[in-house]
Every structure is written in C-alpha cells, then in structure tokens.
VEXPA-20379 format. One record per residue: x, y, z of N, C-alpha, C, CB in turn; residue in three letters; residue number from 1. Coordinates in Angstrom, 1 decimal, decimal comma, padded with zeros to 4 digits, m for minus. Glycine has a CB too. Example, Ala and Ser with C-alpha at 12.3 -4.5 7.8 and 13.67 -1.06 7.14 Angstrom:
BEGIN
- n.x_n.y_n.z_ca.x_ca.y_ca.z_c.x_c.y_c.z_cb.x_cb.y_cb.z_type_seq
- 013,2_m005,7_007,8_012,3_m004,5_007,8_013,2_m003,3_007,8_011,3_m004,5_009,0_ala_1
- 012,8_m002,2_007,1_013,7_m001,1_007,1_012,9_000,0_007,9_014,1_m000,6_005,7_ser_2
END
This chain:
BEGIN
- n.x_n.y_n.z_ca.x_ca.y_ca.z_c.x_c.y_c.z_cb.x_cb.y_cb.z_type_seq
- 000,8_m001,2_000,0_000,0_000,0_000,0_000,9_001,2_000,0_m001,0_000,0_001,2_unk_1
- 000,2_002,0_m000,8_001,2_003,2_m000,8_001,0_004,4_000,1_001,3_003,7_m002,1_unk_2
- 001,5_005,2_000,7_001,8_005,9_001,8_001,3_007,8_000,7_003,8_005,4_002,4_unk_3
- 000,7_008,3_001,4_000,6_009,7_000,7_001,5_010,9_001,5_m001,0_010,3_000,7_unk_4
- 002,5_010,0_002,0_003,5_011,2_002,6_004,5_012,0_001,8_004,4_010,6_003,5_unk_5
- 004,3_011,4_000,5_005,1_011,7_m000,5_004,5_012,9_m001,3_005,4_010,5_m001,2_unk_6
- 002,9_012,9_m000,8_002,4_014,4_m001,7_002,6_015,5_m001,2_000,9_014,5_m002,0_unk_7
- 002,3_016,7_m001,7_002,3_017,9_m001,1_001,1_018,0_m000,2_002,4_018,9_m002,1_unk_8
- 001,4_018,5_000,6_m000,2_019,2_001,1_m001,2_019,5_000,1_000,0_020,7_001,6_unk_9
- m001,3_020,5_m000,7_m002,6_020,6_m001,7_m002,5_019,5_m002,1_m002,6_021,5_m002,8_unk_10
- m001,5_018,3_m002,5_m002,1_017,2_m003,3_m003,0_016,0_m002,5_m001,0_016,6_m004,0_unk_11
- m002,7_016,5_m001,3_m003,4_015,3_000,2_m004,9_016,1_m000,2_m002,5_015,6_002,6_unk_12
- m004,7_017,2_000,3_m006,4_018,3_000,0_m007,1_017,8_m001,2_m006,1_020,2_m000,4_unk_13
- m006,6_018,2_m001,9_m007,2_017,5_m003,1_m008,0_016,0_m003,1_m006,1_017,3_m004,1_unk_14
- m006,5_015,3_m003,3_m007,1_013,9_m003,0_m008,3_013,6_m001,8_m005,9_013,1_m002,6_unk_15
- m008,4_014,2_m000,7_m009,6_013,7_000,6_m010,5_014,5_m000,1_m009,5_014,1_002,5_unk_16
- m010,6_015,6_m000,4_m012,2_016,2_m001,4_m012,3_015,2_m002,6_m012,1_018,1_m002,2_unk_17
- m011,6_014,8_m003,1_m011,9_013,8_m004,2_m013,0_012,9_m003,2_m010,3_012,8_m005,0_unk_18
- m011,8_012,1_m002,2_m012,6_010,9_m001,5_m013,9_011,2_m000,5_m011,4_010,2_m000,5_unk_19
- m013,7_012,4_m000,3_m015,1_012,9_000,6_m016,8_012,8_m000,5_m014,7_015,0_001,2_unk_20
- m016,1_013,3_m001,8_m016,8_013,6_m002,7_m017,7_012,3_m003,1_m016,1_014,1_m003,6_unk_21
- m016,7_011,6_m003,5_m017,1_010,2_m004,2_m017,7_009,1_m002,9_m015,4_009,4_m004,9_unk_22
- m017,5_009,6_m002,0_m017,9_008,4_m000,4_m019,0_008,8_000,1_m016,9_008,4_001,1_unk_23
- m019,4_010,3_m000,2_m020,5_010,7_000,4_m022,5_011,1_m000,1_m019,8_011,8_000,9_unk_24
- m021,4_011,2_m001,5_m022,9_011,1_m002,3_m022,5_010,5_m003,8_m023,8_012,9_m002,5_unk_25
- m024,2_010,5_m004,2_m024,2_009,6_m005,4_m023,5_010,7_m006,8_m026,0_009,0_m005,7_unk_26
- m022,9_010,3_m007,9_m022,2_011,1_m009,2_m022,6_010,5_m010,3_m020,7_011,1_m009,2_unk_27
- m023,6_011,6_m011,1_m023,7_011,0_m012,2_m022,9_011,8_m013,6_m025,1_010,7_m012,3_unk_28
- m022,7_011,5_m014,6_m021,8_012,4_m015,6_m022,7_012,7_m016,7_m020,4_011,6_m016,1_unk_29
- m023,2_013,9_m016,8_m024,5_014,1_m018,1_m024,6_015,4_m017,6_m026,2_013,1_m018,0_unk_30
- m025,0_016,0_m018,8_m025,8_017,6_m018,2_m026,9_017,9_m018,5_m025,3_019,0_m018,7_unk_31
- m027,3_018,7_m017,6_m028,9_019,0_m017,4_m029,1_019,8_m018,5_m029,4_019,9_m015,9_unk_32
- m030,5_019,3_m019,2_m030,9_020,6_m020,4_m032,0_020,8_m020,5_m030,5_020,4_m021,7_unk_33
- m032,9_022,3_m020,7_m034,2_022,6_m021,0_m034,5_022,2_m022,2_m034,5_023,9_m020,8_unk_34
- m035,5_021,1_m022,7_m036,3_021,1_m023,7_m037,5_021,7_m023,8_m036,4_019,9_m024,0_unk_35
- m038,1_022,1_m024,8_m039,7_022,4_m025,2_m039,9_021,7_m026,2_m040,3_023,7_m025,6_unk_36
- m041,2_020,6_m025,4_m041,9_019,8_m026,8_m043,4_020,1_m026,7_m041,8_018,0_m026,9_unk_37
- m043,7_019,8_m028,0_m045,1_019,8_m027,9_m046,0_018,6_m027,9_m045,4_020,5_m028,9_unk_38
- m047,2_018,3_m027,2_m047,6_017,3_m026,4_m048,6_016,5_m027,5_m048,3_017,8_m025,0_unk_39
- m049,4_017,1_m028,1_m049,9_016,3_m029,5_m051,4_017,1_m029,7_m050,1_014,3_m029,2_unk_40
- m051,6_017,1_m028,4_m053,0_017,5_m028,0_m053,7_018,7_m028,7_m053,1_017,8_m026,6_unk_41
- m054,5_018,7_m029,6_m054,6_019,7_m030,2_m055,1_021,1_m029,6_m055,2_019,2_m031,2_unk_42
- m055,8_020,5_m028,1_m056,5_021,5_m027,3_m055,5_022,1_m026,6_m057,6_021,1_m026,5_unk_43
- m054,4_021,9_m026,7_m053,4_022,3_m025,7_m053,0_024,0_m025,7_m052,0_021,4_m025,9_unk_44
- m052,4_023,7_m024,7_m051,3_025,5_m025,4_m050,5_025,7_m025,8_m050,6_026,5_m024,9_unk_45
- m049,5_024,6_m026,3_m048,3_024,1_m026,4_m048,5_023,9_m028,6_m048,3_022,3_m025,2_unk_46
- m049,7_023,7_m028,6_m050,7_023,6_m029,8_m050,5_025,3_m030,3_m052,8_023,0_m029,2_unk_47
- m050,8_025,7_m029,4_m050,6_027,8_m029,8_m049,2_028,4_m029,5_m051,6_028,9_m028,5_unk_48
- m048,2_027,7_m029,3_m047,1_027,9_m029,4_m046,4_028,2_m027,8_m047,0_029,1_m030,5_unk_49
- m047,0_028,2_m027,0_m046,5_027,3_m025,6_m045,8_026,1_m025,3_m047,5_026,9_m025,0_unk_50
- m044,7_025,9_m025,8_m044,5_024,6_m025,7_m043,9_024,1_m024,0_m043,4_024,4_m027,0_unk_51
- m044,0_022,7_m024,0_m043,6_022,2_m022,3_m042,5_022,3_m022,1_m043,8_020,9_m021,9_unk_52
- m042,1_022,6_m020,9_m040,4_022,7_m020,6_m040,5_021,7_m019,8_m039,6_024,2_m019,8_unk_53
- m039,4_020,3_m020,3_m038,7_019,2_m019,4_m037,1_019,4_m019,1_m039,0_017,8_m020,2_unk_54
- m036,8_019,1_m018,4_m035,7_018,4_m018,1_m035,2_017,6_m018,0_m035,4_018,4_m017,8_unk_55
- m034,1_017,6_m019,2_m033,4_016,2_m019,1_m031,6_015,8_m019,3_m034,2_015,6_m020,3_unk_56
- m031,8_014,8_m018,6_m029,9_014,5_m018,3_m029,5_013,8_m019,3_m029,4_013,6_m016,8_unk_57
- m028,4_014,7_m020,0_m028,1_013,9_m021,4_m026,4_013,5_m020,9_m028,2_015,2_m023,0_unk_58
- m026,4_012,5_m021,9_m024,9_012,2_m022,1_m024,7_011,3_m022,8_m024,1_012,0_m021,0_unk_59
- m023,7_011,5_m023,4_m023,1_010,3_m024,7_m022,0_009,2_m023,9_m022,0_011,3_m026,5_unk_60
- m022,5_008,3_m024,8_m021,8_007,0_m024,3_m021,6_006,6_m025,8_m022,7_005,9_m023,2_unk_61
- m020,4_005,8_m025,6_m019,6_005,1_m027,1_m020,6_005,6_m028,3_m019,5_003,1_m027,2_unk_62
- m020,3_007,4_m028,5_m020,7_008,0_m029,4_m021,8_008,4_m029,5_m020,5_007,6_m030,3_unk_63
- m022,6_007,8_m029,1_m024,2_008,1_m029,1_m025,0_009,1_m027,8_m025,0_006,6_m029,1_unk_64
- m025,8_009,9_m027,8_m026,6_010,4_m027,1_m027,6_009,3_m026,2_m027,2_011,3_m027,9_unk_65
- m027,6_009,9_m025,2_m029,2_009,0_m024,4_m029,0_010,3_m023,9_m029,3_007,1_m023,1_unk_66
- m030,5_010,3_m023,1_m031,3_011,3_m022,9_m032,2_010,8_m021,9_m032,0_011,8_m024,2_unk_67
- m032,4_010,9_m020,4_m033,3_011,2_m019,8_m034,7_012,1_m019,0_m032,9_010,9_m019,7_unk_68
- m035,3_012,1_m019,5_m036,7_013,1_m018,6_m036,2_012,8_m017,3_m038,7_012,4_m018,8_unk_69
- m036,1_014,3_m016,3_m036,0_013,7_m014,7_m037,2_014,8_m014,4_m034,2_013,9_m013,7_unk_70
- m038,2_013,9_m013,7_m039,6_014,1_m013,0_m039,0_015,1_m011,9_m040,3_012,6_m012,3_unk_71
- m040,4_016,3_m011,9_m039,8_017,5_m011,4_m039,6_017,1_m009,7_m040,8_018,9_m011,7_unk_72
- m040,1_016,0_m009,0_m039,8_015,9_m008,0_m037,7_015,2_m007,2_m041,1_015,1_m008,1_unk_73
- m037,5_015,1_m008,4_m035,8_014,8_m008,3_m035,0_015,6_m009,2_m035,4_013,3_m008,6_unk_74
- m035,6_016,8_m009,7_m034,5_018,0_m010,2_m033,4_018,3_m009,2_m035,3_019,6_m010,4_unk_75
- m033,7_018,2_m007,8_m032,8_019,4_m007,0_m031,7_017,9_m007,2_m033,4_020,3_m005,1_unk_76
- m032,2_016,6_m006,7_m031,4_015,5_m006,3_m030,6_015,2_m007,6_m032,2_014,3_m005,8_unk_77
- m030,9_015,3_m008,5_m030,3_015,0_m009,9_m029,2_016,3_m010,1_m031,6_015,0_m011,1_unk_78
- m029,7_017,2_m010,0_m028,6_018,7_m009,8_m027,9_018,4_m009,0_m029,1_020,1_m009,2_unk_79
- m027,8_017,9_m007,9_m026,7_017,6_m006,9_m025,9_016,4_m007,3_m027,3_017,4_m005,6_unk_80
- m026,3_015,6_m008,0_m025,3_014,3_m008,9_m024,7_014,9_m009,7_m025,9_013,1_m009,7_unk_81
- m025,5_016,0_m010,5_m024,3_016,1_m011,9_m023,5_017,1_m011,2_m025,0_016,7_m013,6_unk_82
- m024,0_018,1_m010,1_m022,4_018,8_m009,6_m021,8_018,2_m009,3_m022,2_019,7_m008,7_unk_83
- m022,1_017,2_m008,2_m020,9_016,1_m007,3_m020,1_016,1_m008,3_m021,3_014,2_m006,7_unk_84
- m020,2_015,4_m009,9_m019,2_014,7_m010,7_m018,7_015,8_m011,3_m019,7_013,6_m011,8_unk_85
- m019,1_016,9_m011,4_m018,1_018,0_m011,9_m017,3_018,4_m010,9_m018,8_019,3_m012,4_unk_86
- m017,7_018,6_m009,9_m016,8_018,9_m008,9_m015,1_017,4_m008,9_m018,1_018,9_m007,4_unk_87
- m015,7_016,4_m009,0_m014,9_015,5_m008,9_m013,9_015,8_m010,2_m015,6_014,2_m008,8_unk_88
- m014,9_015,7_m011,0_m013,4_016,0_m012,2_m012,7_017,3_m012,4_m013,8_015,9_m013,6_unk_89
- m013,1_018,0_m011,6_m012,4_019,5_m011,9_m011,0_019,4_m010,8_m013,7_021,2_m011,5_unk_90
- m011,7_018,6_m009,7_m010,1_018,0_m008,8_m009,5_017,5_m009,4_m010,0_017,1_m007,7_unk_91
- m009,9_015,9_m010,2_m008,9_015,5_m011,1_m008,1_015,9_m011,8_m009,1_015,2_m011,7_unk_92
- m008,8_016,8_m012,6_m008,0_017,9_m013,6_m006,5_019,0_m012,6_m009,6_019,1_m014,3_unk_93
- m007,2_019,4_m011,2_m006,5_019,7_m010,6_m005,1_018,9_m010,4_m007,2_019,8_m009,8_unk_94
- m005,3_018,0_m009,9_m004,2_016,7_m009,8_m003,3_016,5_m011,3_m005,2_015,1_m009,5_unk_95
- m004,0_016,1_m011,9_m003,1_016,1_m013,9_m002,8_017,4_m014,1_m004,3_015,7_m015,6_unk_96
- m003,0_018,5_m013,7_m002,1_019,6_m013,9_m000,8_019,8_m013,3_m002,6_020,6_m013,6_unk_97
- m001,1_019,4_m011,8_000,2_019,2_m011,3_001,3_018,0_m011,7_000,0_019,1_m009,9_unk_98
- 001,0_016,8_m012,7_001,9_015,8_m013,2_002,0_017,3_m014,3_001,4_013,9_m013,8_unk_99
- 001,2_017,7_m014,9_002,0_017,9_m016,2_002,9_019,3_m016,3_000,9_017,9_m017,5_unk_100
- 003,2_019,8_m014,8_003,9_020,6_m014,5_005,3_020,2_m014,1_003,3_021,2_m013,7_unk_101
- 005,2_019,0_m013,5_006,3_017,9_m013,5_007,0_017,6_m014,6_005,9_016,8_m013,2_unk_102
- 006,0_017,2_m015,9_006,9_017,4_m016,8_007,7_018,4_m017,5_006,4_017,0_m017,4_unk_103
- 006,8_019,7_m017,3_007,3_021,1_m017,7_008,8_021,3_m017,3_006,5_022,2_m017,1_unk_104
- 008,8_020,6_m015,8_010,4_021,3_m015,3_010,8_019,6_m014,9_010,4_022,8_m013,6_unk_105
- 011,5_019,6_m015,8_012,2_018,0_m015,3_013,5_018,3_m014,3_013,0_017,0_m016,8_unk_106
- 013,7_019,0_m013,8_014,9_019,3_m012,6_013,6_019,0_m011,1_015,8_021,6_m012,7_unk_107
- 012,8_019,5_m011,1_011,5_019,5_m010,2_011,8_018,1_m009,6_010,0_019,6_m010,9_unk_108
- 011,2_017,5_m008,2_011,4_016,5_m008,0_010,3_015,4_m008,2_012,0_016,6_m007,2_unk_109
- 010,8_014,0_m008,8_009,7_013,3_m008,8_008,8_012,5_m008,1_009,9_012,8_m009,2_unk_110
- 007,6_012,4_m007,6_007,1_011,6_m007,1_007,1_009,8_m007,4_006,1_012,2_m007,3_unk_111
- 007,8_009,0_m006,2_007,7_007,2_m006,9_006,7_007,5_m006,5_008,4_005,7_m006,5_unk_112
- 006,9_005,8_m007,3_005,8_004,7_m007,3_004,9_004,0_m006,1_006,5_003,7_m007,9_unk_113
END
C-alpha cells in the first residue's frame, strides 16, 4: 500500500475532497438541459405555441446520445449528482495539472511509485 507522505499538502487536500466527494454522495456524468416539446393535443397551449419545458440529463456514451426526462420531483437531487461529478473532475483535472507541471520542469522533483 502506498503511503501519501510523499504528496504535497494541496495534493493530500485534493485527494480527501476527491474521496469525501465520491464516499458521500451519489455522481452522475450528463448535463442538465431545458427542452420544449409539444404534447400532441390539439387543445393544448403548447398547440398555440406554448411549448412544455422538461428536463433532461443527457450524455453520450460510445458516441451516441441517451437522454433522460428527470420528474420534477428529483431536479434538485439530480442537480446535486451532476455537480458532485463536476466537482470531482475539476479536482482531477486539478491533480493532472500538477503531473503535467512535472513534466514542464524536469529538474523538479519526482514523485515514486
């Protein structure tokens, strides 16, 4: 097992908000988007140029789109999955900046294995 005595401070910080993140709630990877459709009904309002506003969590997988409707009763809960996973990857990204600063200055010292 490997030991994180070897990171910096910010990179320990980092890493436990990664792990706080990922341990404490659910992450899903898609973004939220307003659609308007129209319902068919010819009596509608949507019929007069009202169209319905859904929400739905999109994301592509091996190239293709899927698309889910999320029922207005789990907007806020669904909003709180797709931040969790942004939040998680924007630390990531945090973390891969600091390797690729490593590479920038090869005199810098390396982190083992």
């Amino acid at each position: 097992m490997r030991h994180r005595f070897h990171l910096s401070e910010r990179q320990r910080k980092v890493r436990s908000r990664i792990c706080a993140l990922v341990h404490d709630q659910p992450l899903i990877r898609g973004t939220l988007t307003v659609l308007r459709n129209r319902c068919g009904n010819p009596n509608c309002k949507c019929a007069r140029g009202e169209k319905h506003e859904s929400l739905y969590l999109v994301q592509s997988r091996q190239g293709r789109r899927h698309a889910r409707c999320i029922p207005k009763e789990l907007r806020p809960e669904v909003s709180a999955w797709v931040a969790g996973h942004q939040k998680v990857e924007e630390l990531l990204e945090e973390i891969s900046q600091d390797y690729w600063g490593q590479l920038d200055n090869p005199q810098r010292k390396r982190q083992p294995r």
